[in-house]
FISELO-650644 format. One line per field, with one value per residue (C-alpha): x, y, z; residue number from 1. Coordinates in steps of 0.25 Angstrom, whole numbers. Layout:
<sites>
xx	(X;...)
yy	(Y;...)
zz	(Z;...)
k	(NUM;...)
</sites>
This chain:
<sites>
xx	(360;371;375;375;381;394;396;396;408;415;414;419;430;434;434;440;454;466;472;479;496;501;514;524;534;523;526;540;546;543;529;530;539;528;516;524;522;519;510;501;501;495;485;481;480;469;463;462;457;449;442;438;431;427;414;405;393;383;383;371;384;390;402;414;406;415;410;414;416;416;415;406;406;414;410;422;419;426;421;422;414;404;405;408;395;392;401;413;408;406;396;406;414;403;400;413;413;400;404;414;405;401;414;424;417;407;405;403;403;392;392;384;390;382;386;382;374;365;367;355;350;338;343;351;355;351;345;352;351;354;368;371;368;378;376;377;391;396;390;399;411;416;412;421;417;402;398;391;403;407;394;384;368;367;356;362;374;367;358;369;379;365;364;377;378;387;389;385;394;386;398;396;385;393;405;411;419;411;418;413;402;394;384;389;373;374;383;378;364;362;371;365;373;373;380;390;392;394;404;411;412;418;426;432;430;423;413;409;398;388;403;402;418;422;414;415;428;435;441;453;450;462;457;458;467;464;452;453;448;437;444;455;448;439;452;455;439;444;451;442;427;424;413;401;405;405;392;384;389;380;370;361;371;375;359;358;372;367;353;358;370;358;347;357;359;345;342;354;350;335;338;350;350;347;355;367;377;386;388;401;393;403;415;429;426;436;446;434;435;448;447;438;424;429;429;414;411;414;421;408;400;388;393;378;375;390;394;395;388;399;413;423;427;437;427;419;406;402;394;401;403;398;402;396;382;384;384;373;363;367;364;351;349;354;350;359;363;369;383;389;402;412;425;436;450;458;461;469;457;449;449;447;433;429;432;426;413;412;413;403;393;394;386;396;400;412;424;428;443;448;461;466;480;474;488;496;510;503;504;517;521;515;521;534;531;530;515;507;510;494;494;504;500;505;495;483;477;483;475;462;463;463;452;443;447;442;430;427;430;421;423;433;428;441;431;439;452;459;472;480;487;502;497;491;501;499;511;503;491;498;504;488;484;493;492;477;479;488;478;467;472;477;464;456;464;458;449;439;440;427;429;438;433;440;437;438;438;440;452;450;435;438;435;443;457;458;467;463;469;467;453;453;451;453;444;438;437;449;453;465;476;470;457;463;469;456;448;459;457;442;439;450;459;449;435;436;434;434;429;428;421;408;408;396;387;398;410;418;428;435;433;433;419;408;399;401;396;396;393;391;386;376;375;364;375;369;376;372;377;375;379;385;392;405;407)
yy	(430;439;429;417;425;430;415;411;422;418;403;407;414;401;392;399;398;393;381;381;380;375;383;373;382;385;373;365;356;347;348;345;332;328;332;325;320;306;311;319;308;298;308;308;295;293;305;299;285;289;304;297;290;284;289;282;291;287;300;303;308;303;293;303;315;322;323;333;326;340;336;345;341;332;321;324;336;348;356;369;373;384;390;405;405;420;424;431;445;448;442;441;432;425;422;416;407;401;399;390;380;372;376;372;366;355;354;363;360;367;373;364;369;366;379;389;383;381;392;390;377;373;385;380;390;382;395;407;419;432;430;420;428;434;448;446;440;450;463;454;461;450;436;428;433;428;415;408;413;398;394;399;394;380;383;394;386;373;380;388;375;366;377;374;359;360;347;351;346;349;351;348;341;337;341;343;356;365;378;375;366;364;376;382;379;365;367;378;376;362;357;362;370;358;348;359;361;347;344;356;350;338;342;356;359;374;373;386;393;399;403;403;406;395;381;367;361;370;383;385;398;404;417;414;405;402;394;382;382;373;366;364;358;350;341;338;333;318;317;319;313;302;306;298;306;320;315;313;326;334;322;335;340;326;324;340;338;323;331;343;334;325;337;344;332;331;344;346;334;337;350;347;331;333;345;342;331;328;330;331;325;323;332;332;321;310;315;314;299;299;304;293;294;281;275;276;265;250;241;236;242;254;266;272;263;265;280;287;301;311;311;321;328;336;346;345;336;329;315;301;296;310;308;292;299;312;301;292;303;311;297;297;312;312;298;287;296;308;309;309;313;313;323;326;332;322;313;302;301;300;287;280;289;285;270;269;276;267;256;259;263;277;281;293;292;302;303;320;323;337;343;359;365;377;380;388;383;369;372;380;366;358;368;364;349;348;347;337;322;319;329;323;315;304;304;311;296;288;297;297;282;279;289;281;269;271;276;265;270;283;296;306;320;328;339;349;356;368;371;383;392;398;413;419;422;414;404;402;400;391;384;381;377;366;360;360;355;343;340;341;330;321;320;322;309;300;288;291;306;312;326;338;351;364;371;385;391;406;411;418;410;398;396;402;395;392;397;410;407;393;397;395;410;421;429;438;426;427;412;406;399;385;389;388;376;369;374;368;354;353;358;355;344;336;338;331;337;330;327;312;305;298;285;274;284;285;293;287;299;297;310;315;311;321;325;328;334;327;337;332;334;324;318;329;340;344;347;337;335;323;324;313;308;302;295)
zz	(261;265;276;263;252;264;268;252;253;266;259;247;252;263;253;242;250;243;247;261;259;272;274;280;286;298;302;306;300;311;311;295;299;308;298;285;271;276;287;278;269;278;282;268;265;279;275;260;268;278;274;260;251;239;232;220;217;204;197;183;176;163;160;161;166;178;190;201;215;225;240;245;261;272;279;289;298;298;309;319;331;328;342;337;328;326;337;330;330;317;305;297;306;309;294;290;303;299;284;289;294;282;273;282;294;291;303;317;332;340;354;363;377;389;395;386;379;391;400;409;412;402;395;383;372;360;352;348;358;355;361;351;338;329;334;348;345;334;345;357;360;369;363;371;382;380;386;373;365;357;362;351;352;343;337;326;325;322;313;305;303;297;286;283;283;295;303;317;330;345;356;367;374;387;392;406;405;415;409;394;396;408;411;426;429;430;442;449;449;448;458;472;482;492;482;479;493;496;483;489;503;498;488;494;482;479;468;458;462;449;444;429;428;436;431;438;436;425;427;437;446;452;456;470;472;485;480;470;457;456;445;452;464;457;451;466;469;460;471;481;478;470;457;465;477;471;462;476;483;469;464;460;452;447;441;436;428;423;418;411;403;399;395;389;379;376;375;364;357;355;350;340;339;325;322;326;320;332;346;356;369;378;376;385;394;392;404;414;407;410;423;430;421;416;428;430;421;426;416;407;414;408;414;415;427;430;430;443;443;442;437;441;430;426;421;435;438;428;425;427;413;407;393;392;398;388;377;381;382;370;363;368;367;353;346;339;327;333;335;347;350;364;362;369;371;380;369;381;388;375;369;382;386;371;372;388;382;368;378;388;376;375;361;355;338;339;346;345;348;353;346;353;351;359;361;350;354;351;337;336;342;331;321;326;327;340;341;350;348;345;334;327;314;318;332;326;321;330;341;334;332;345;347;337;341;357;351;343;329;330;321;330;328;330;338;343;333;339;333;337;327;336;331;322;310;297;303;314;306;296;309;314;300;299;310;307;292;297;309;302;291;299;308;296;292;305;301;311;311;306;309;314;322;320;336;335;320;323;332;346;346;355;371;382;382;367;358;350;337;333;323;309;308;314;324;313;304;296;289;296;291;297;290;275;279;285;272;263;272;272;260;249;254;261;250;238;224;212;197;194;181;180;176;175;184;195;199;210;219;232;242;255;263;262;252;239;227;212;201;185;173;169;155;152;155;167;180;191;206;217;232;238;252;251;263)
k	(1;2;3;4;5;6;7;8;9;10;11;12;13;14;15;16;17;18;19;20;21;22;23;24;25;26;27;28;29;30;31;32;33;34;35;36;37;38;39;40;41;42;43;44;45;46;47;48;49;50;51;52;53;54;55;56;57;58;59;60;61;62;63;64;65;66;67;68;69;70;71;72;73;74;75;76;77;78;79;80;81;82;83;84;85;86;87;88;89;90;91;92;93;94;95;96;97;98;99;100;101;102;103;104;105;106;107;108;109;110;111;112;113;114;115;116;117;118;119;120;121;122;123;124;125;126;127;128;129;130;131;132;133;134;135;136;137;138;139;140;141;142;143;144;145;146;147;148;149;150;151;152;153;154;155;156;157;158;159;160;161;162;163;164;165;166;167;168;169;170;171;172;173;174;175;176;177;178;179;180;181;182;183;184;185;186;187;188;189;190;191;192;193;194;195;196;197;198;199;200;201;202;203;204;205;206;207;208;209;210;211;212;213;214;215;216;217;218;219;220;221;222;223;224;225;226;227;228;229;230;231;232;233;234;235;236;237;238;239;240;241;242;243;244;245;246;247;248;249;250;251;252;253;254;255;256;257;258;259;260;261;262;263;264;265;266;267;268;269;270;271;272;273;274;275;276;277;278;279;280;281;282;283;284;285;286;287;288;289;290;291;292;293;294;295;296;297;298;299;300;301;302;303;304;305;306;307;308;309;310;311;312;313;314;315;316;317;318;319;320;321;322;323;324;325;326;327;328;329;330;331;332;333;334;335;336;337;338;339;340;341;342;343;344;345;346;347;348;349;350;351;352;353;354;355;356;357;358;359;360;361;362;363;364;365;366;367;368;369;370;371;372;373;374;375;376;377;378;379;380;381;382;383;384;385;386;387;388;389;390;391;392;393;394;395;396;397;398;399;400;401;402;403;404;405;406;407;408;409;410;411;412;413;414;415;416;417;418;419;420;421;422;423;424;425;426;427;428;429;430;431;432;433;434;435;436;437;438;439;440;441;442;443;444;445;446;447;448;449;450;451;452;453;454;455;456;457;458;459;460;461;462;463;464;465;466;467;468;469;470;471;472;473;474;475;476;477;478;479;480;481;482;483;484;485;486;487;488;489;490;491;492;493;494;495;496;497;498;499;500;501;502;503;504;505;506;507;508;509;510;511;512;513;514;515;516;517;518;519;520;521;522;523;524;525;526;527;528;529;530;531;532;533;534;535)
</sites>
């Protein structure tokens, strides 16, 4: 009851914020000619075409009674990872983390990391472990320096963000990236010292040894610089062997890889196929497409009887045609209704991997786009008007039309949304919150788009190499700037409130999508309410 009547409290005091006032001088006056009247207006006007719509509902109420019309849910997603469940230090941090989800995230993406979420093979960390509980993260004097840290077990997670109505996202099933993704196991106990040893022979190419600091294919060692990073060498080995001539040097390796991708699908979708709403199943994959993946699959032809066994990827060894294989069996895994997605970074490489694999019948329903201004100067750029060409209005549907059109009209799920503050000062928060105000409209104004996720939502809490400052709060969970501007988006701008009049035993209203609540009095003077879906 404590915990309940605290997040009534913390709710309360989130949602009782005033309006957010942008401050136009932490901005220039470039930026503002680039972000004008007109622009705003037509981001309006698609938000008023394409995020609404007309309602009709029979009501029991009077000719002339007045009827309240109060939008009580989204059917666009506004979302945030929950990666640092319980993990801030202190309950009270942790209390006001989780209120957020279901107040100003409908929606939350779940850790599903092969690495840590399976540490040993045929070991996976579905349950909570004592490790994972608020108190062995509020006594950790170090958290970052914990391996699960970001990576909390699902099974609390999921459980806490169904009692609260939360839409539940699962990230990722495959994905190559050896440092963040693929357990060090895989390589050094499934592939036998004779196949490494003859893949060293023919490459001159020195592999990791049970070395959990340096994964296949990822982190540049320049310690001794009179031995090459396996990184770095492992860019030279396109030159050197073809994918079937690599593949035939570790065929053991090649089925271990092919068997564990494929029981960790099934595995994850027997335990959370009714629980979970919607999955990333390939993630980061398009510029091994781009890189020759593509080039396994014969004009018209079915690149299951087509696709060599390996592909060379950036990331290190990974399947021919990984993410058209990733797809197939989650469909099976997972069933006809689930919903699939495919996400990526490389937005040039992009539309061409979605096309090729909606042409060779890949079963996917969403397209998930990435968006990180990891860097601060990015956004001291942008405050000057001299940000990035694709984040210009002007670009922002043009890119997401293409997008929807290669994947054949889909829903785009703008996945992945870090954006930077320069510093921490109120300009510089004021400089983040803009940005993230005229982004978020503008995207929020795409046809197909149907939902937007927030990345990191508390400062210094993102993976080695992001920025420390581009959370919506504060370490100790103080609101940023860029939260009162999000609130004032998700729910007042963008949720409709209104009072219309009964008439013949209907009121008619045009609102946001989502679900609303219709409250009365009835001929008999009594209060009466009716849910409905305006869609």
């Amino acid at each position: 009851m404590k915990h309940l009547s605290f997040l009534v409290a913390a709710s309360a005091a989130f949602t009782a914020s005033a309006a957010f006032q942008v401050d136009r001088s932490a901005m220039s006056d470039k930026y503002w000619a680039v972000w004008n009247d007109g622009v705003q207006a037509k981001i309006d006007a698609d938000i008023e075409k394409y995020r609404k719509a007309d309602a009709t509902v029979a009501v029991a109420a009077p000719d002339g009674a007045e009827v309240a019309v109060e939008q009580v849910s989204h059917a666009f997603f506004f979302g945030a990872h929950i990666f640092n469940f319980n993990q801030l230090g202190k309950k009270e941090w942790n209390d006001r983390y989780k209120e957020l989800y279901g107040t100003l995230f409908n929606s939350a993406t779940v850790a599903f990391y092969w690495r840590t979420l399976e540490t040993y093979p045929y070991a996976p960390r579905f349950e909570e472990r004592y490790e994972d509980t608020e108190n062995f993260w509020n006594s950790c004097p170090q958290p970052k320096e914990q391996a699960h840290w970001r990576r909390p077990a699902p099974d609390p997670v999921i459980s806490f963000l169904r009692t609260r109505g939360v839409r539940i996202h699962g990230h990722p099933l495959i994905w190559g990236n050896n440092a963040w993704h693929t357990p060090t196991w895989l390589w050094d106990d499934f592939c036998p010292e004779a196949e490494k040893f003859a893949l060293e022979q023919a490459t001159g190419v020195k592999l990791p040894r049970r070395d959990v600091t340096q994964p296949m294919g990822v982190k540049d060692m320049k310690n001794d610089p009179k031995e090459r990073s396996w990184a770095a060498a492992w860019a030279e080995v396109y030159k050197q062997l073809s994918a079937d001539e690599i593949a035939r040097l570790v065929p053991t390796f090649v089925k271990a890889q092919n068997d564990f991708m494929a029981r960790r699908i099934r595995d994850i979708a027997a335990r959370y196929g009714s629980r979970v709403d919607s999955w990333d199943v390939v993630n980061e994959s398009a510029t091994d497409w781009s890189r020759g993946a593509k080039e396994t699959w014969p004009a018209g032809e079915s690149s299951a009887k087509n696709s060599r066994p390996l592909t060379l990827s950036h990331y290190g060894l990974m399947p021919a045609n990984y993410a058209y294989e990733a797809l197939t069996l989650a469909r099976q895994a997972f069933g006809p209704k689930a919903w699939l997605n495919i996400n990526e970074y490389n937005m040039e490489a992009f539309p061409g991997q979605i096309a090729d694999l909606a042409a060779h019948g890949a079963s996917f329903d969403v397209v998930g786009s990435q968006m990180h201004l990891f860097n601060p100067a990015e956004s001291v750029n942008i405050a000057r008007g001299e940000g990035p060409a694709h984040l210009r209005p002007e670009n922002v549907a043009a890119t997401f039309e293409q997008i929807a059109r290669a994947g054949g009209g889909r829903p785009i799920h703008l996945s992945e949304i870090t954006i930077t503050a320069p510093d921490i000062s109120p300009r510089g928060q004021m400089v983040q919150a803009i940005i993230m105000r005229n982004l978020y409209r503008a995207w929020f104004s795409v046809e197909k788009m149907n939902g937007i996720t927030w990345w990191n939502v508390v400062d210094d809490c993102g993976a080695p190499g992001e920025p420390s400052i581009s959370g919506l709060f504060t370490r100790d969970m103080r609101p940023k700037t860029a939260y009162f501007a999000m609130d004032d988006l998700v729910n007042r701008e963008w949720k409709t409130k209104a009072t219309v009049v009964a008439q013949g035993g209907k009121v008619a209203f045009r609102g946001f999508r989502g679900r609303y609540r219709l409250t009365w009095k009835g001929a008999d003077g009594k209060p009466q309410m009716k849910l409905v879906e305006v869609k």
